[in-house]
C-alpha positions in Angstrom: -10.9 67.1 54.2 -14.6 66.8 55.6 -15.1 66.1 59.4 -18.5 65.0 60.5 -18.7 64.9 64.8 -21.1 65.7 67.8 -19.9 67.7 70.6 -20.9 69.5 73.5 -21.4 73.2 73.4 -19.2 74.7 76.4 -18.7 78.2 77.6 -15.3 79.5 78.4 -16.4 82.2 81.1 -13.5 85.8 80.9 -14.2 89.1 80.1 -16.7 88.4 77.5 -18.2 85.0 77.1 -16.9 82.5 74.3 -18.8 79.0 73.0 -17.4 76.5 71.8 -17.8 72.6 70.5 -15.5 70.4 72.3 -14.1 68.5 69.3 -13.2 64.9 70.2 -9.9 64.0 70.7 -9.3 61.2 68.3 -9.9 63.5 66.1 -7.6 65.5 66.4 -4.0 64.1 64.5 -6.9 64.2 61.5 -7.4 67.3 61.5 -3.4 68.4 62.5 -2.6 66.4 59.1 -5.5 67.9 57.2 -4.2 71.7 57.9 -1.0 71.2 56.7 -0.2 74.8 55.3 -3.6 76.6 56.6 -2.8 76.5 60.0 -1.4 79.8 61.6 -0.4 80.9 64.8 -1.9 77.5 65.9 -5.3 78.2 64.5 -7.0 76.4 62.2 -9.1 78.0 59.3 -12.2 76.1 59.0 -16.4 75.3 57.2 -18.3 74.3 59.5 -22.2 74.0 59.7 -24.7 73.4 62.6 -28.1 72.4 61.2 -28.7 74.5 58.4 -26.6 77.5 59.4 -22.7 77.3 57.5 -19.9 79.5 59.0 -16.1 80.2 59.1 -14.2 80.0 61.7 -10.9 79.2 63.0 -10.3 76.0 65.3 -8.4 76.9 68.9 -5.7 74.2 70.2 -6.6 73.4 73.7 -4.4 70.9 75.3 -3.6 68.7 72.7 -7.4 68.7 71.0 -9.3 71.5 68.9 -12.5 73.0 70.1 -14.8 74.9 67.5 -16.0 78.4 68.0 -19.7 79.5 67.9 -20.3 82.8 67.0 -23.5 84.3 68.6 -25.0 85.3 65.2 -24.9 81.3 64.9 -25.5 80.2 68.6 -28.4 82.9 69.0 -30.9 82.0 66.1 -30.4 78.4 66.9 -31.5 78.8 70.4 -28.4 76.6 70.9 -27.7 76.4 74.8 -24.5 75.3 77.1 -24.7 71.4 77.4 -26.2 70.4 74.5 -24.8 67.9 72.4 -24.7 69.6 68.4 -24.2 67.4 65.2 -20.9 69.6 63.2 -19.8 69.4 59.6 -17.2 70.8 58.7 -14.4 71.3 56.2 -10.5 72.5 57.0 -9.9 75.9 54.9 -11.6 78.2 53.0 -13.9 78.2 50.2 
């Protein structure tokens, strides 16, 4: 199943920092029903594309909701920043 959503790109500040898109909420029992049999460990497998750029990744639960890594090989070339609001495709699974 294809998702289409804007979200805002946070940073989760440990060790190392980690972006993500906060993936709105109401979108959530969508994508919960669209992973049936994917989902592992609570993780999502996932498509997902940011302008032109496609990537995998796996959606983290967080409270009820998903949010969408951004790898920096992604964020970087993109000049993508914290607090900007990003237009996300993406697919649940593999292709």
């Amino acid at each position: 199943m294809d998702f289409g959503f804007e979200g805002e790109l946070v940073e989760w500040r440990g060790p190392a920092p980690y972006y993500f898109v906060d993936i709105p909420a109401e979108l959530s029992d969508d994508i919960k029903a669209a992973a049936s049999g994917v989902e592992y460990w609570g993780q999502i497998p996932v498509m997902a594309q940011i302008d032109d750029t496609e990537f995998t990744t796996a959606l983290f639960p967080r409270e009820g909701r998903y949010l969408l890594p951004v790898k920096d090989a992604v964020r970087t070339p993109l000049g993508l920043v914290v607090g900007e609001v990003l237009a996300v495709e993406m697919s649940v699974g593999r292709r």
